[in-house]
Structure formats: C-alpha cells, structure tokens
VEXDOTOR-328968 format. One line per 5 residues: number of its first residue (from 1); their letters; for each residue x, y, z of C-alpha. Coordinates in nm, 3 decimals, padded with zeros to 5 digits. Layout:
NUM> A> X/Y/Z | ... .
This chain:
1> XXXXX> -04.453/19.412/04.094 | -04.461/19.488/04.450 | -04.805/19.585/04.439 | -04.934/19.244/04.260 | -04.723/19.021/04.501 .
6> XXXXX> -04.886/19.184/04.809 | -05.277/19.196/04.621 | -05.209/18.801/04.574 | -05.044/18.689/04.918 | -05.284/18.924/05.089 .
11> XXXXX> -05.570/18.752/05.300 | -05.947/18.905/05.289 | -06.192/18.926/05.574 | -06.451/18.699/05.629 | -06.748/18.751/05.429 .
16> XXXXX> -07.078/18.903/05.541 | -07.202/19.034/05.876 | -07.259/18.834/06.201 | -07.592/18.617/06.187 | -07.824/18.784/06.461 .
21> XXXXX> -07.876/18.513/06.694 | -07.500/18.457/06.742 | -07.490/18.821/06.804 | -07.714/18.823/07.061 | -07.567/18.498/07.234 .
26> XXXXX> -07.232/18.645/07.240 | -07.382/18.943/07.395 | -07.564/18.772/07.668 | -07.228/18.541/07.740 | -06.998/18.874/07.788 .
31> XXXXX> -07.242/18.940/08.137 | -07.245/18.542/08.198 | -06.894/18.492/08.192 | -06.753/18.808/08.390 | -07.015/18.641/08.653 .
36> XXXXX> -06.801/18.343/08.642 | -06.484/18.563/08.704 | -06.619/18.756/08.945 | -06.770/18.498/09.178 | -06.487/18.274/09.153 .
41> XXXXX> -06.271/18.513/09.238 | -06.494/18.539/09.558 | -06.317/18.223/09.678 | -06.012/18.363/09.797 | -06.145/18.562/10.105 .
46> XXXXX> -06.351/18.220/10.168 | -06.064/18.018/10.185 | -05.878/18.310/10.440 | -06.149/18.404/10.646 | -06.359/18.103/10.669 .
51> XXXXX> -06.137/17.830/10.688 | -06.405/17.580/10.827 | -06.569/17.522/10.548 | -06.880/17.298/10.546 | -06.863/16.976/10.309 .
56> XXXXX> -07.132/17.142/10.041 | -06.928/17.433/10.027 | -06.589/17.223/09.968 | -06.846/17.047/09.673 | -06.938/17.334/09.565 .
61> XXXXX> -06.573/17.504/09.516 | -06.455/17.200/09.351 | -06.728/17.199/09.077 | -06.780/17.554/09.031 | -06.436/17.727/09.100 .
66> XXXXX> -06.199/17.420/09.027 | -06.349/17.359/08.706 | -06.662/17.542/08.543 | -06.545/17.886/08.596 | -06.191/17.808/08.416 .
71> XXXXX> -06.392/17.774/08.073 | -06.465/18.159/08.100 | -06.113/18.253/07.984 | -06.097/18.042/07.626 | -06.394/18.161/07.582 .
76> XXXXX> -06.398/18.509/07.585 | -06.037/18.488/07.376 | -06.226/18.274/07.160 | -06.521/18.522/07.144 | -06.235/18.820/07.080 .
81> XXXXX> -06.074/18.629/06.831 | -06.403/18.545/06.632 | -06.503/18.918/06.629 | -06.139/19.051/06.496 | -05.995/18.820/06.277 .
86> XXXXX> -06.301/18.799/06.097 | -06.271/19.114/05.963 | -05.874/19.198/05.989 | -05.631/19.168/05.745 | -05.300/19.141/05.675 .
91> XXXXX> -05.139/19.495/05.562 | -04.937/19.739/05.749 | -05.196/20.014/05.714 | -05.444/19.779/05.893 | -05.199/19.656/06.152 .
96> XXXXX> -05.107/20.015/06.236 | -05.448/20.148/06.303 | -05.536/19.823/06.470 | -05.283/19.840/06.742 | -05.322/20.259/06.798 .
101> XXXXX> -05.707/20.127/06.912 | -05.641/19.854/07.071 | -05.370/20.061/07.297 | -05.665/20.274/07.367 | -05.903/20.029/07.427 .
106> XXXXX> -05.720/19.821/07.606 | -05.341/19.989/07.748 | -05.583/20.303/07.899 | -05.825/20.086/08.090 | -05.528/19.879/08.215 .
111> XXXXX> -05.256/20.155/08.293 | -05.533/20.339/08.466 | -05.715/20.101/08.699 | -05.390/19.969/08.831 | -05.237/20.309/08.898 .
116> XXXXX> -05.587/20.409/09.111 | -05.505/20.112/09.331 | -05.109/20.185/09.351 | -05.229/20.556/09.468 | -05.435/20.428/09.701 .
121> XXXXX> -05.216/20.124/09.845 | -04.895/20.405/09.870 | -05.130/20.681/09.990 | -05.392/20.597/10.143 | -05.359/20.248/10.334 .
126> XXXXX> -05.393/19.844/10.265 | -05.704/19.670/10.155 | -05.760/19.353/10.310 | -05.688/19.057/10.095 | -05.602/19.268/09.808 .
131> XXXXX> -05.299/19.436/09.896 | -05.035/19.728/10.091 | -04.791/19.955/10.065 | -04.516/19.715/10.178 | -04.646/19.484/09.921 .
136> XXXXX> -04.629/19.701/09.693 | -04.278/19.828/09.745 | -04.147/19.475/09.792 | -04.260/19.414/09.408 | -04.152/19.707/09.271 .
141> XXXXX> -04.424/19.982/09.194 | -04.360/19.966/08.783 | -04.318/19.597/08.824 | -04.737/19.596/08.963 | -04.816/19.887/08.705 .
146> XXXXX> -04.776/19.678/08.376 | -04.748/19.355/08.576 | -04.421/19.235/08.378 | -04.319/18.867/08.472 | -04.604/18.893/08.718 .
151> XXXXX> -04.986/18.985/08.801 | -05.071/19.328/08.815 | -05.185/19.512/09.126 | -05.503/19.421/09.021 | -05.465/19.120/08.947 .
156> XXXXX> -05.793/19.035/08.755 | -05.629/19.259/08.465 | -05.355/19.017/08.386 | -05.606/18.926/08.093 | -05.634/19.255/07.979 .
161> XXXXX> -05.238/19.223/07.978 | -05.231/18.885/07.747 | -05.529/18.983/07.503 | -05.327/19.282/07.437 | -04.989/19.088/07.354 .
166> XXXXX> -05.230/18.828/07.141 | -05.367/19.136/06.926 | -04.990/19.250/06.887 | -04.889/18.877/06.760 | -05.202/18.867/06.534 .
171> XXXXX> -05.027/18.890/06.226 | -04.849/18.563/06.335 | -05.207/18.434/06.315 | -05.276/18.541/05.970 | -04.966/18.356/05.875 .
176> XXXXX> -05.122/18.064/05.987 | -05.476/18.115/05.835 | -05.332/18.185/05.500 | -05.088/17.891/05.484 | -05.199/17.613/05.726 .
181> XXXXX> -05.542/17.709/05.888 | -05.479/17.330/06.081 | -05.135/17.334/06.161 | -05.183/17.691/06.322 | -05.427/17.456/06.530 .
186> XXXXX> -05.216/17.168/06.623 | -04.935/17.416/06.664 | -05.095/17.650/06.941 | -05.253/17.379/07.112 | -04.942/17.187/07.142 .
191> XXXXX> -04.751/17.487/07.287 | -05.021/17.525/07.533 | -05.026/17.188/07.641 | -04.641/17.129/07.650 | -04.450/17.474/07.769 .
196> XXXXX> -04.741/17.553/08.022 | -04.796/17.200/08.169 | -04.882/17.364/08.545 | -05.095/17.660/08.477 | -05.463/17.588/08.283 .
201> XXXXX> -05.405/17.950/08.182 | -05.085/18.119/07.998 | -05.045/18.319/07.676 | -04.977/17.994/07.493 | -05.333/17.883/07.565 .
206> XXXXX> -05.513/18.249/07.505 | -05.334/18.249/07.172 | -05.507/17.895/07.081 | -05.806/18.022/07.193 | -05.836/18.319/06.995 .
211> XXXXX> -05.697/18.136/06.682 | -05.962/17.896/06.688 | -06.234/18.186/06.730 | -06.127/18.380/06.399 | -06.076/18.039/06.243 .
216> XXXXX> -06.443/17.930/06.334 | -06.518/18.291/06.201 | -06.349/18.258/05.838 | -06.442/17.926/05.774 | -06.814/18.054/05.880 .
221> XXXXX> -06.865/17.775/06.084 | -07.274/17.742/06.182 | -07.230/17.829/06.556 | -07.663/17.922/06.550 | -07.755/17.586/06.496 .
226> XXXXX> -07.580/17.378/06.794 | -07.912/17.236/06.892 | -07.801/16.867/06.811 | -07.522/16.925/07.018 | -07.674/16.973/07.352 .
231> XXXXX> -07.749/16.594/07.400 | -07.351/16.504/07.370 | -07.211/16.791/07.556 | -07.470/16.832/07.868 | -07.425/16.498/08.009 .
236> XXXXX> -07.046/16.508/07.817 | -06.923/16.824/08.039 | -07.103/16.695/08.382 | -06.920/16.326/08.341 | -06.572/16.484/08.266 .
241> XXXXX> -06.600/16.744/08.520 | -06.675/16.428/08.774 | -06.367/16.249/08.627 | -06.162/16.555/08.731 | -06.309/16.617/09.059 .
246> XXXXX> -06.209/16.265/09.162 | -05.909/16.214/08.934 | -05.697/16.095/09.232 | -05.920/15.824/09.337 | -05.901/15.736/08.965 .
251> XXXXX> -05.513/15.720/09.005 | -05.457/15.974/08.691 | -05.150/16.113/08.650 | -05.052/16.453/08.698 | -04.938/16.531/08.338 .
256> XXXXX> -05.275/16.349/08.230 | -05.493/16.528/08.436 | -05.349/16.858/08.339 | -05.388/16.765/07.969 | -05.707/16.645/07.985 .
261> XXXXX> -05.829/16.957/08.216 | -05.721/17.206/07.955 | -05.958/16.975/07.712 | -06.221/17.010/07.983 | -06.162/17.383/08.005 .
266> XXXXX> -06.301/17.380/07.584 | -06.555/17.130/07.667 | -06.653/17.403/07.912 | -06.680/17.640/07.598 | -06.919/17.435/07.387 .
271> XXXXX> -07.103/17.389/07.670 | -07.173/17.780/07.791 | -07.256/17.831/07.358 | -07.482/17.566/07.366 | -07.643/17.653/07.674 .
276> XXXXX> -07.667/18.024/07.523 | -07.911/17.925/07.270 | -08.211/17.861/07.525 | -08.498/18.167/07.489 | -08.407/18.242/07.906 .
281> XXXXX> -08.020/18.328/07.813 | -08.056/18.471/07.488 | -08.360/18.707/07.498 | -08.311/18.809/07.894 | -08.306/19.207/07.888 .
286> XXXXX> -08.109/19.172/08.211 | -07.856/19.017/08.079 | -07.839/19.256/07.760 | -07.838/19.522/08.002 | -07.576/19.401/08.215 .
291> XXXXX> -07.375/19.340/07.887 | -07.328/19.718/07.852 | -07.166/19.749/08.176 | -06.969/19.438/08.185 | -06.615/19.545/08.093 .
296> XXXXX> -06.685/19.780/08.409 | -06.769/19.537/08.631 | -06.461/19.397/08.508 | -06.274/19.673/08.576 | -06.367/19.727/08.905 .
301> XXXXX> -06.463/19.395/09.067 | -06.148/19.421/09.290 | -06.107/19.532/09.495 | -06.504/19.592/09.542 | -06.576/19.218/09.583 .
306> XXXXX> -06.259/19.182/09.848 | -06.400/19.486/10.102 | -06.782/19.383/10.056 | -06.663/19.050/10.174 | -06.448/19.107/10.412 .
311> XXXXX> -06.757/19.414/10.561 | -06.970/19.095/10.541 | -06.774/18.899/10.795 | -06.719/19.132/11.049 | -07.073/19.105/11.072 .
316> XXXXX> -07.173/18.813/11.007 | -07.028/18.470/10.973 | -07.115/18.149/10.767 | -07.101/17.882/10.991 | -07.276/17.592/10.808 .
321> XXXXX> -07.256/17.487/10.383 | -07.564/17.657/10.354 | -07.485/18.024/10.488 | -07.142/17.982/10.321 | -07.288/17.896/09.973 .
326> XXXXX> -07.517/18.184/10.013 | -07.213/18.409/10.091 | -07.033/18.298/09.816 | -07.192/18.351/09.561 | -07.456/18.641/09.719 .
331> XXXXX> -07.156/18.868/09.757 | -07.049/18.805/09.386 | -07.369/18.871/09.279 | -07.427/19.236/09.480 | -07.112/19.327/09.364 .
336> XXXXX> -07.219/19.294/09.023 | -07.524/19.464/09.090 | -07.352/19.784/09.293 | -07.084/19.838/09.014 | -07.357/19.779/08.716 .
341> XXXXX> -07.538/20.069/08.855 | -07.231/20.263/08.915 | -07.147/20.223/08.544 | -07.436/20.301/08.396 | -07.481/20.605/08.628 .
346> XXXXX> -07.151/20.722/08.539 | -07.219/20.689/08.188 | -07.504/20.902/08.198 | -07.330/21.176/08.380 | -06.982/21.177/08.285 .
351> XXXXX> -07.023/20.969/07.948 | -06.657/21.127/07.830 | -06.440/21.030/08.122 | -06.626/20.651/08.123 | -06.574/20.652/07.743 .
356> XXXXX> -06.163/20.694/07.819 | -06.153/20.510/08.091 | -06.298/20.186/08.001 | -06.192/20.199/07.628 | -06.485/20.253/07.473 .
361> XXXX> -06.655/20.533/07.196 | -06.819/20.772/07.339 | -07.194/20.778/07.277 | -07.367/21.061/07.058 .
C-alpha cells in the first residue's frame, strides 16, 4: 500500500537530454555572467578611491552596475534550477544523495575560501577595501565563516550561501510542480516582491528564480528558438533600463520602482539568453574555455580584484571618464584573465586538491 501511494504521488524527471545548442549557450553564459559579477564588483574601490568621478563614468555605473549586472543573479539560479530539477525527484533516497553532493560541491568551496581569508585577515594583516582583523573580531569570526544573518568574509560567496539553502528547500519545489506548477509561480514571486521590498536580491527572489528554471525545464519549454524574440526584448530591456535610470525625474514611487526593477532584473534574463544565441557568443572557444575555470574565478575574484585595484592607483590615477572607464572595467577583465590561468594551471598540476576545493570531480 505504501509502496503504490508513493509510485503514484511520486513526480518523474523531465524527459530526454538537453538540446545541444542550449547546452552550449548556457555554457558560454556561466563565463559571461561571472564577468558581470566580477566587474561590477569593481565599483566599490571606484567609488572609495576615486571619488571624482567623470560624468561618463557616473553613466556608465548607472547603466552597467545599477542595472544590467543585477540580471546575472536570476539568471544563474534560473540556469541551476533548469539543470537540477529537470532531472530530480521527489524520494528520500534521491534527496539524501542530493544534499551529501551538494555539501561537497558547494559547503567545501564555501567553508574553505572564507577560512583562507579569516587566516589571513587574523594572521597575516588587512587588505584594503576588503577587510581586517578588527573587522573581523568586531563580527564575530564564526559569524564571517558561514556568514549567518550576514555576508561572509568574502562576501561574493553569500550566493554560494543561498543556492545551497534553495537546494535544501527543493523538495518544497517539487510540491509545487506536482500540485500547482503556477501557483508555485505567483507564490515565490509574490514573496519576493513583498517581504524583500529593499533588496533586488534575497532568498525569496533566488528561490523564484530557480523555480521558474526547472519549471521552464519540465514543461520543455523551446529556449533554442528565441530568435523572434530579439526584436521585443533588445529595444524592450534598453527603454526600461532608461525608465529606471531616470525614475525620479519620472516621479515613480519608491515601492514602484523597486517592483518594477526586480521585473527589469528578468527582463535582464531574456535578454542575456537571447543575446546568447548569436554565432560570436555561442561558438567563441574563449568563452568555452573560460567556462571551465569560471567557478574559480568566482572563487577567488576577491580579494584579487580589490589589491589589483587598489596596486593600480598607487600608480596611476584616472582623472577623466575615459581613463576611469578603462580602469573599470580593464581591471575586471585582467583579473579574470590572471585567475583563469591560475586555475587551469592548478588543474593541471594539482588536479586533486582543485577538484576538492572548488567542488568539482576530479578528471581521469
């Protein structure tokens, strides 16, 4: 009896493998959208150390880091979430194994590049715009570890945090797909938008995010051809992205812009797929290349990108929107570069340690 009531209730996995073009896109998008992370997060030792900021730097900032780069997050939970919950299911035996990898995976890579940094910060000194020893003491050395109620030490990893929590709750999910595939919609989008009004990110919006990837997945939604599309949502993401950049002058209200900037944030998504269609995106060896080491870029953008900045200026500074646009987004680039080599030399020579500590099988 027990056995037939499970077999019926239970909840397959999507049928079928990945078609290869989406494959590829959402290969190519992995190195595209840590780009977006990492150069935007190249705006905080801007903003410090070069206050004067020209007026097509101040343009550029509030198109590129106030706006484009903040569809990188629902999309890579939406990515996640199509590649998982496509296949999952919903048994214990399943769930078990599931959450022993992803604690591997995912826990490892977290645990251990925010200890390095706590080492460092209590040992070894403070890292400009990153972080010190007082810091760290005044927050509570656990409390930066796991980053409970907070950022971690390194802060980037607060996703790594969250996607973990959303593949814990991913039975919740299921729930949802089995019963009321659209209410689970309406549902996580409405928590998102009400009980996280001020932040564009929060667990309430990953959640949505990666529910709407695994739904697109079981419902085998054609994501190759989105052709037709690019002639609504090219001109569609540049107007809305203008509305926000001068929703004050339009006199929009707070609640209103926030609401309608989380929107923007997955116009921003259907807008990076589409774009990943064209031949010079989704065929680039550099970018499938880069893919391979892009969860250690990740890893180990900060505080990399904070000390080649900060080197930068003691050398040389930006004066004018033109020096300051190529220092933005030149030292986000190099860093990419430096740690992608670092990565795939480490790989080579130590392929069991960088296998461990960025969650990943090791080669044979």
């Amino acid at each position: 009896m027990n056995t037939a009531r499970q077999t019926t209730w239970a909840l397959g996995p999507a049928q079928g493998p990945i078609d290869g073009d989406v494959s590829k896109r959402i290969d190519v998008l992995r190195l595209i959208l840590i780009a977006l992370v990492v150069i935007g997060h190249g705006y905080r030792v801007l903003v410090a150390l070069v206050p004067d900021q020209g007026p097509g730097m101040r343009v550029v900032l509030d198109i590129f880091n106030n706006n484009v780069t903040h569809a990188a997050i629902p999309l890579f939970f939406g990515i996640s979430g199509y590649l998982f919950l496509r296949k999952f299911d919903l048994s214990f035996d399943a769930y078990v194994s599931m959450c022993r990898k992803k604690l591997f995976s995912i826990l490892v890579p977290y645990i251990l590049f925010n200890l390095i940094w706590i080492l460092w910060l209590y040992f070894v000194g403070s890292i400009e715009m990153f972080g010190s020893k007082t810091f760290l003491l005044q927050e509570g050395i656990i409390t930066k570890l796991l980053g409970v109620g907070t950022v971690p030490v390194n802060y980037p990893l607060w996703f790594l945090r969250d996607l973990l929590i959303v593949f814990i709750l991913s039975p919740v999910l299921l729930v949802f797909y089995k019963e009321a595939p659209l209410i689970g919609v309406i549902t996580f989008f409405a928590l998102w938008a009400l009980l996280a009004q001020e932040t564009s990110y929060s667990l309430f919006g990953n959640m949505f995010a990666f529910y709407v990837g695994g739904l697109v997945s079981r419902y085998d939604v054609n994501l190759r051809d989105s052709g037709p599309l690019d002639k609504y949502v090219f001109p569609g993401f540049l107007v809305s992205t203008a509305i926000l950049i001068f929703h004050a002058e339009l006199g929009m209200k707070h609640d209103i812009y926030m609401l309608f900037f989380k929107c923007n944030m997955l116009f921003g998504v259907v807008f990076f797929w589409c774009l990943s269609r064209y031949s010079f995106m989704k065929n680039s060896k550099l970018l499938h290349i880069g893919a391979t080491y892009s969860f250690f870029i990740y890893l180990t953008h900060e505080p990399t990108l904070s000390w080649l900045q900060t080197n930068i200026l003691s050398v040389y500074q930006p004066r004018d929107s033109l020096s300051q646009i190529v220092y933005f987004f030149g030292s986000g680039i190099a860093t990419m570069l430096l740690l992608g080599t670092i990565g795939a030399i480490l790989s080579r020579i130590i392929p069991g340690v960088y296998a461990v500590a960025t969650g990943a099988r090791r080669r044979r």
